[in-house]
N, C-alpha and C positions, 0 to 999 in steps of 0.2 A: 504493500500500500504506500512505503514511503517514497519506494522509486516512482510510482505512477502520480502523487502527488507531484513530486520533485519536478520530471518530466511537463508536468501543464507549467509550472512556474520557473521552469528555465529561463525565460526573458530578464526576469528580476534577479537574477543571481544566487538564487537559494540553494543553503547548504545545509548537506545531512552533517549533524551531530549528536556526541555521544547526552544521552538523555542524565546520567549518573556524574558526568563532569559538567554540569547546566548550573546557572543560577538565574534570577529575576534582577534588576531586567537587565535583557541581552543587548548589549551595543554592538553594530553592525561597525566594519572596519572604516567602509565608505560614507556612511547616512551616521545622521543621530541618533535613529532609535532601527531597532530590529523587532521584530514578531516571532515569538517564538511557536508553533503549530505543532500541537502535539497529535500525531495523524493515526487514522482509523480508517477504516475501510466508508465509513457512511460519509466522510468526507472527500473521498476522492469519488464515490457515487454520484456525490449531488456536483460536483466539479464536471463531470461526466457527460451527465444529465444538462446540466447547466451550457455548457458549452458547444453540445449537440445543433445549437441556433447560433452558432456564431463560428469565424472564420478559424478562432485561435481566441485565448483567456486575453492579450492585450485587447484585442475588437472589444470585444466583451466588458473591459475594463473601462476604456475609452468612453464608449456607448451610455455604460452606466452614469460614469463621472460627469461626462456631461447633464444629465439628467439629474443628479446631486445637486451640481450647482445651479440649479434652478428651481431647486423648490425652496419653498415656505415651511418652516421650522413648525411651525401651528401645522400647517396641513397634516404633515407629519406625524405627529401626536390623534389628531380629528381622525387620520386613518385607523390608526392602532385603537384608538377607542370606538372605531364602528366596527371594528372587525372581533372585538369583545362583545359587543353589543349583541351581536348576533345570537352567539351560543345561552341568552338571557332570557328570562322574564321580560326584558323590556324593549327587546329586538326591536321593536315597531321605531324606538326613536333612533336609529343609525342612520338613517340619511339626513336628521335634523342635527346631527353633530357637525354636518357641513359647514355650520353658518355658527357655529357657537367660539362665542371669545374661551380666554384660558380658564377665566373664573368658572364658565358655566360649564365648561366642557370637563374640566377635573369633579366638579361636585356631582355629574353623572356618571363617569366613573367610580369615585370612592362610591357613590349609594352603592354599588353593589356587591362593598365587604361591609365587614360591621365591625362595631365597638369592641376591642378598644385599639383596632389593629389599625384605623385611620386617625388616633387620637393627635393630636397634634402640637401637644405642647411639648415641649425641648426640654427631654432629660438627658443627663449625662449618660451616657454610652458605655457596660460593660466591656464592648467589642473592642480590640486593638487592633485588630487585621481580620481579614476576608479572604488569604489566601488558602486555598486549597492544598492537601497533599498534592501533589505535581506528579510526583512518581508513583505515587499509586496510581493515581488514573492515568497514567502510562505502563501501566502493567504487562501490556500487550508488546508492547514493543521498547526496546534500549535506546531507539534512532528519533532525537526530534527533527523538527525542521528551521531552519534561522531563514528565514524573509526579511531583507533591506527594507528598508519602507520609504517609499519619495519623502524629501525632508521637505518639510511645510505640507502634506497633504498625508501623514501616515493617517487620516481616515477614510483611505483609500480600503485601508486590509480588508471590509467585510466584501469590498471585490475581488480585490486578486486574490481574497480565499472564499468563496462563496458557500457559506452554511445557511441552515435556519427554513424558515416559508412551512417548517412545519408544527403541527400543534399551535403553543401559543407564541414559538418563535417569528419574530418578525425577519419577511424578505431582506436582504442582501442591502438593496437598496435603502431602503428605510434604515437597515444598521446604521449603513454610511453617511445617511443624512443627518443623523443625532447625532451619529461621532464628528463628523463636522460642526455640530453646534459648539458641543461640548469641547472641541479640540481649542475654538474660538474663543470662550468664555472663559475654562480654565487648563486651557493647555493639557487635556485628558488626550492620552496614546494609548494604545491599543496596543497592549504587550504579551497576549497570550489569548489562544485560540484552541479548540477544540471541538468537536463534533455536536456539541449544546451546552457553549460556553465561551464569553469573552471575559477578561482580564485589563481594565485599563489603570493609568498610572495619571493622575491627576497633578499637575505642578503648579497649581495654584487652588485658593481654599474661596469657597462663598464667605463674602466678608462681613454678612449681616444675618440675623435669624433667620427674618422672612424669605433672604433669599438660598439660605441654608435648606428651608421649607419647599419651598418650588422645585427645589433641585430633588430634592427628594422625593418630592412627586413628579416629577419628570422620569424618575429612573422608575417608582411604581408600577407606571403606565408601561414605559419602556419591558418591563419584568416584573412580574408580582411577587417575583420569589426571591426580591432580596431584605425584603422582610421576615424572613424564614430566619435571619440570626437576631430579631427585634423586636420587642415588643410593642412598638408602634411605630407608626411615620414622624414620628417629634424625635424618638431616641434615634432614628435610622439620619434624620437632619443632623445632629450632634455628631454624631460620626463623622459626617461628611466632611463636619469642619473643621475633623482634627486629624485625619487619616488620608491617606495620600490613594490608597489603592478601592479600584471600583469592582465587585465582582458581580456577573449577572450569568444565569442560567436555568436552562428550562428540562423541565421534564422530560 
């Protein structure tokens, strides 16, 4: 699986390495930042899959980025919340999420967890880190992959590694479009990649509660399961603002 990933990402200069001499994060010799892709068969499938429409993974990259830089960061979000909306009791309103500002559009969202998982006042944070075992979920194989990443644009990765579109993972695209917000705002890289999981590395903190707040309901929406180490959206803000690393992943 790793040579067959390897092989789509040939253009970018990706190198096999040993997964046991790895640490976070991986600096590339050329670029400032690298991606580290710890590889599986489901990811060189949907790579596969993915590509099947296009001439080669650059076409495809190209194509997509274009497409990145033209959307609207809301729409972005407006999508992710109709595409929940569906699988709900209140399906009927996913096409009025179209037109809905950030206030209305988040408070149709949370309505549909409950208390006290959307509470929202900012307590201090057990959590000091969100990173995973690494090598356990590389169990399967010794061999990671290093991916350079364009400097200024490493929120390229969720294209030249394209996971996700299933369950409640959001398309490729859409990754790429928040990791561009996010790259923007707080200089968040994308360091680590897996078959239903991203890893970014945030170099700048929200400088205010409220906006501590949004951010964390921005990743909510983004992922519901990164509340899974919090006991509410207030302690998962707290976090944010003192902790560098972002971790998100879906079932």
């Amino acid at each position: 699986m790793s040579s067959e990933i390897l092989d789509y990402l040939q253009p970018y200069s990706a190198l096999s390495i040993e997964a046991k001499n790895s640490s976070l994060p991986i600096q590339a010799q050329d670029s400032p930042y690298s991606l580290l892709i710890i590889p599986d068969d489901n990811i060189a499938e949907i790579m596969e899959d993915t590509l099947d429409e296009y001439d080669s993974l650059t076409d495809y990259v190209d194509q997509q980025l274009a497409q990145v830089e033209q959307m609207n960061v809301l729409d972005t979000f407006r999508t992710l919340v109709s595409h929940q909306l569906l699988y709900t009791d209140i399906a009927d309103q996913s096409e009025q999420v179209q037109s809905m500002d950030w206030a209305s559009l988040y408070h149709t969202y949370s309505s549909l967890w409950e208390m006290p998982l959307i509470d929202e006042s900012l307590i201090p944070s057990k959590v000091t880190s969100l990173l995973p075992d690494l090598q356990a979920k590389s169990e399967h194989t010794d061999e990671w992959i290093q991916l350079p990443l364009p400097a200024g644009k490493e929120y390229t990765a969720p294209l030249m590694v394209p996971m996700g579109g299933f369950n409640e993972c959001p398309v490729p695209l859409l990754q790429a479009s928040l990791f561009q917000y996010w790259q923007t705002k707080y200089k968040a890289i994308p360091i680590v990649v897996d078959e239903s999981m991203w890893i970014l590395q945030a170099h700048s903190r929200p400088q205010t509660d409220q906006e501590a707040l949004q951010l964390a309901q921005e990743h909510f929406i983004f992922c519901s399961y990164v509340l899974e180490s919090f006991d509410s959206i207030g302690e998962y803000a707290s976090y944010l603002q003192e902790q560098e690393f972002w971790y998100f992943w879906w079932d």
